[in-house]
C-alpha positions as CSV (number, residue, x, y, z in Angstrom):
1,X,0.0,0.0,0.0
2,X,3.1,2.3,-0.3
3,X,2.8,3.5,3.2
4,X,4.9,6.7,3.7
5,X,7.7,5.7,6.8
6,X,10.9,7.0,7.4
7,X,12.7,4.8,4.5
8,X,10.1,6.2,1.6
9,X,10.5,9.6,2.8
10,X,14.0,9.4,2.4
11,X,13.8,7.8,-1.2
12,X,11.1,9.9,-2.7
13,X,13.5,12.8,-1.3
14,X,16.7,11.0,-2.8
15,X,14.9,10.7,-6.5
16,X,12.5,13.9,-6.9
17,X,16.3,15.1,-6.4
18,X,17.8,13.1,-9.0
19,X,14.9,14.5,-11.4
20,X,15.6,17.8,-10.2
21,X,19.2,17.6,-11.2
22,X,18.7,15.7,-14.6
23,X,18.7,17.2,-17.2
24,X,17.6,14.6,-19.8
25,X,14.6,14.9,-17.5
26,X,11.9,17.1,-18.6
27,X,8.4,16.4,-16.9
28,X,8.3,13.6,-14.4
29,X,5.1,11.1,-13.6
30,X,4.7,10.0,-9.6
31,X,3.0,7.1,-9.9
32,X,2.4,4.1,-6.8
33,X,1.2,1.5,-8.7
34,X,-1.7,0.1,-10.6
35,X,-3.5,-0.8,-7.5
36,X,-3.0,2.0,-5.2
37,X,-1.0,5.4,-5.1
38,X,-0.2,5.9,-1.3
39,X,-2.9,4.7,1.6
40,X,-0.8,7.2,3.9
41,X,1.9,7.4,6.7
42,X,3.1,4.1,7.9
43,X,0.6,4.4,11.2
44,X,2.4,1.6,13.4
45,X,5.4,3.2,12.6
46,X,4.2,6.5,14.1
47,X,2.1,5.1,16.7
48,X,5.4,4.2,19.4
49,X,6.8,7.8,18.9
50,X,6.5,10.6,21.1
51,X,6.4,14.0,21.2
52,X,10.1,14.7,20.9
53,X,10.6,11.7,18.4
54,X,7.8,13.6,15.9
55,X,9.0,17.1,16.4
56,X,12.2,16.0,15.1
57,X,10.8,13.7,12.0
58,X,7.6,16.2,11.1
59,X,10.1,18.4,9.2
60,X,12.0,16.0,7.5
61,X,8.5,14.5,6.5
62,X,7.4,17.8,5.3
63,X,10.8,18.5,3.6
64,X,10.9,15.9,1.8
65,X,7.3,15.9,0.6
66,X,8.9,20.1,-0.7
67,X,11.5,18.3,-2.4
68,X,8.8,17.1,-4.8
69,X,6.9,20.2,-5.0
70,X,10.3,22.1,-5.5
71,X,11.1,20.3,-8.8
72,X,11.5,22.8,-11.7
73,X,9.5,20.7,-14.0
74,X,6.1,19.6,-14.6
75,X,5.3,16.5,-12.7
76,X,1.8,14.9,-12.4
77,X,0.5,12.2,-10.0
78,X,-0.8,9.3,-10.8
79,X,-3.5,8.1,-8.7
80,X,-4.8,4.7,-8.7
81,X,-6.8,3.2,-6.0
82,X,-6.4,5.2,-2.5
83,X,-4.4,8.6,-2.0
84,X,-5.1,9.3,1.7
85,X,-3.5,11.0,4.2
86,X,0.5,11.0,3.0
87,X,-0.3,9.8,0.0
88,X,-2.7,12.9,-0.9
89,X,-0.2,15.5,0.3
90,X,2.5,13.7,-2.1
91,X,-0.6,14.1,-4.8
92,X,-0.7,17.7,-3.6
93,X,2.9,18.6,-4.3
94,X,2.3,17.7,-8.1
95,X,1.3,20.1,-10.8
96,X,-1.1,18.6,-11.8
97,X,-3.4,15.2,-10.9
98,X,-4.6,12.3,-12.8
99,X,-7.0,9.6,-11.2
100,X,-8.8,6.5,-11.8
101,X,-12.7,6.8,-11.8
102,X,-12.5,4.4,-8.6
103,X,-10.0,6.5,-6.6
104,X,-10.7,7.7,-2.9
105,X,-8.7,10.8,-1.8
106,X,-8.5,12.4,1.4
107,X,-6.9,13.5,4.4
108,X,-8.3,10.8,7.7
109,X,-5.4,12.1,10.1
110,X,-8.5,13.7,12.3
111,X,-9.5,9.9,12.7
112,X,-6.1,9.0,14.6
113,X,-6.6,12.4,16.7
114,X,-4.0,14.4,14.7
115,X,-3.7,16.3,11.1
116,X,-2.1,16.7,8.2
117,X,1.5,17.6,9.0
118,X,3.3,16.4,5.1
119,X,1.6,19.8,3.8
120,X,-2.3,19.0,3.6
121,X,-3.6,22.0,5.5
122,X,-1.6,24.3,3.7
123,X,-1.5,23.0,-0.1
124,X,-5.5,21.2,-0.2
125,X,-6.5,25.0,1.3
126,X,-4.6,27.0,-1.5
127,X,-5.7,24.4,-4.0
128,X,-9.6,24.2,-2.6
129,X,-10.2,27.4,-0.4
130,X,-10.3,27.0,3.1
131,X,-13.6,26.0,3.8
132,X,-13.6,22.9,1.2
133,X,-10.1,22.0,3.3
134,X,-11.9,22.3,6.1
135,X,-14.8,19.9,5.5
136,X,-12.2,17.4,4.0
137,X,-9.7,17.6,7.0
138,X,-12.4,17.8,9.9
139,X,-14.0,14.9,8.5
140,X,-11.5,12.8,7.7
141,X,-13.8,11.6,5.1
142,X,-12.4,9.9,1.7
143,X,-13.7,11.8,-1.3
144,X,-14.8,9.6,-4.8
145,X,-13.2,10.8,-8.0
146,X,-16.3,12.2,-9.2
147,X,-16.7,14.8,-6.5
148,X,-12.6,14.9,-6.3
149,X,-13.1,16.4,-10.1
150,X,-16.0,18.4,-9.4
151,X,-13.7,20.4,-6.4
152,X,-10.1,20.6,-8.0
153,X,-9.1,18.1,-5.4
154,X,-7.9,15.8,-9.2
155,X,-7.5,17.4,-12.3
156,X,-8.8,14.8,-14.5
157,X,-10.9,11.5,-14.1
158,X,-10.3,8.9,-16.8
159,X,-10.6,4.9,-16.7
160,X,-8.5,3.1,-13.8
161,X,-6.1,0.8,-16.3
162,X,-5.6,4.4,-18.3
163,X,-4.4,6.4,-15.2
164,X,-0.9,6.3,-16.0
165,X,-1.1,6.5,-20.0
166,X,-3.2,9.0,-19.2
167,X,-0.8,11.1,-16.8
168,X,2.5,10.5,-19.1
169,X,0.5,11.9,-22.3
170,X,0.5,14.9,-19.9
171,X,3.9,15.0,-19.2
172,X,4.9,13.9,-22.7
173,X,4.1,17.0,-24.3
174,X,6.7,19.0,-22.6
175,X,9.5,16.9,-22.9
176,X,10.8,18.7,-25.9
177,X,9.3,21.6,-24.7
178,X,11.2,24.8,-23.5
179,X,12.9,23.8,-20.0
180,X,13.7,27.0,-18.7
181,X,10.7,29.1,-19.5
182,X,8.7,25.9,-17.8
183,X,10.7,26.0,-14.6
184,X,9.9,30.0,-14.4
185,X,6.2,29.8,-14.7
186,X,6.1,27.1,-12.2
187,X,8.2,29.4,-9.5
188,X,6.3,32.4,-10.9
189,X,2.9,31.1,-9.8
190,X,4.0,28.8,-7.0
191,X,6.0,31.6,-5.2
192,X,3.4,34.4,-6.4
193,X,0.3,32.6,-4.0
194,X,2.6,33.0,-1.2
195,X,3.0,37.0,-1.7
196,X,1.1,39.5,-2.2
197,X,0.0,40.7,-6.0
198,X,2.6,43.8,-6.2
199,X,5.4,41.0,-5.3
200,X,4.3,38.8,-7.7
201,X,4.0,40.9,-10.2
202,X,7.7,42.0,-9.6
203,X,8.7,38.3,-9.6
204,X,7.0,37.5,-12.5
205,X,8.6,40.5,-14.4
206,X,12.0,39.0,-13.6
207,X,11.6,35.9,-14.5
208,X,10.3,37.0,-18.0
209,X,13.2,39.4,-18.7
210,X,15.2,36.6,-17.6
211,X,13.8,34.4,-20.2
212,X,15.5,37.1,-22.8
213,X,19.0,35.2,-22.2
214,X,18.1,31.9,-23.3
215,X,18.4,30.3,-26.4
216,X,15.0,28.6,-26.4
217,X,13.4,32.3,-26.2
218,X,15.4,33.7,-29.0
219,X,14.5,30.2,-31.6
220,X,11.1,30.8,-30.3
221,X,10.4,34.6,-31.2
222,X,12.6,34.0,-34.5
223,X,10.1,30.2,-35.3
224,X,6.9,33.0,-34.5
225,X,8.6,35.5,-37.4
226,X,9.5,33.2,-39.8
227,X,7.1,30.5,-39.6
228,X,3.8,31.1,-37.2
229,X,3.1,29.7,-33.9
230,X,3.7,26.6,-32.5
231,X,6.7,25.2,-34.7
232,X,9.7,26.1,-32.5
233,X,12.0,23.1,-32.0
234,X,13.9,24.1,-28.3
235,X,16.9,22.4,-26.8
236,X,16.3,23.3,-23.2
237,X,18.7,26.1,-22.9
């Protein structure tokens, strides 16, 4: 069931670092499986820790869930069977997310007395407002694909043996795509909910001018002159 303990922190950490770094790696697909994504933290794991033991692994959990969110790329999730708990927060720290019509996503921690602490609270609420975060978190309650869809909680809803097709098709079409202008929208709108809209706009201003040294933007304006839209070939650069 892909529960989320202390060794799968550390490898999800180890690889969304490896894409990071990569760079014949241009979109990346989390995906747990045909039968389930993640059915949360590794519960008997947890269960024998204490207060000091947690306050020392919640922020390596919650780092290494950032790691994932932090990669300058597009990444999508892949969610077959359950997301819950863990497993939705790693769901959340994707760009975008893909699920089987049988899915169940969620956030239960309120049913073992605690909460989200891998970056539900925070992410579900910017992605859902805060009073759809709150019904799903107080709850606990695990949320069907249909109503997932309906809410933004998954992006797209499409046959459970077609989840992962479904999700690479999506990250397909940027792998020859250009790299750099990619990884500064992502920080442009990632970092820009976290500020307020004169900051933003600063950022984003940056990052555009910034976009004026690369190669990909010069072979793309000279593509638009000389033949139209949409027949740029970029290297990535």
């Amino acid at each position: 069931m892909n529960a989320l303990n202390r060794q799968m922190q550390e490898e999800l950490r180890a690889v969304a670092t490896e894409a990071q770094q990569r760079a014949d790696v241009r979109a990346v697909v989390v995906h747990g499986g045909e039968k389930v994504f993640a059915a949360g933290v590794d519960v008997k794991e947890m269960a024998g820790m204490s207060y000091a033991d947690m306050a020392v692994r919640a922020g390596g959990l919650s780092s290494a869930f950032g790691s994932v969110a932090a990669i300058a790329k597009p990444t999508v999730a892949a969610i077959t069977g359950y997301a819950l708990g863990g497993g939705y927060e790693l769901a959340l720290c994707c760009d975008r997310r893909v699920a089987g019509d049988n899915a169940k996503v969620g956030q239960p921690e309120i049913l073992l007395g605690l909460i989200p602490g891998a970056g539900g609270t925070q992410r579900l609420a910017r992605l859902v407002g805060p009073a759809r975060a709150k019904d799903i978190v107080y709850t606990g309650r695990f949320v069907g694909a249909a109503e997932a869809l309906e809410i933004g909680m998954v992006d797209e809803v499409v046959a459970p043996d077609e989840v992962y097709a479904a999700a690479r098709r999506w990250a397909e079409q940027f792998a020859s795509g250009p790299a750099v202008a990619l990884a500064a929208a992502k920080t442009a709108i990632d970092t820009g909910q976290d500020v307020d809209l004169g900051n933003g706009l600063r950022l984003e201003s940056q990052l555009f001018a910034g976009l004026f040294a690369t190669e990909d933007g010069t072979a793309g304006m000279r593509s638009f002159i000389d033949d139209g839209p949409g027949k740029a070939t970029f290297v990535g650069r």
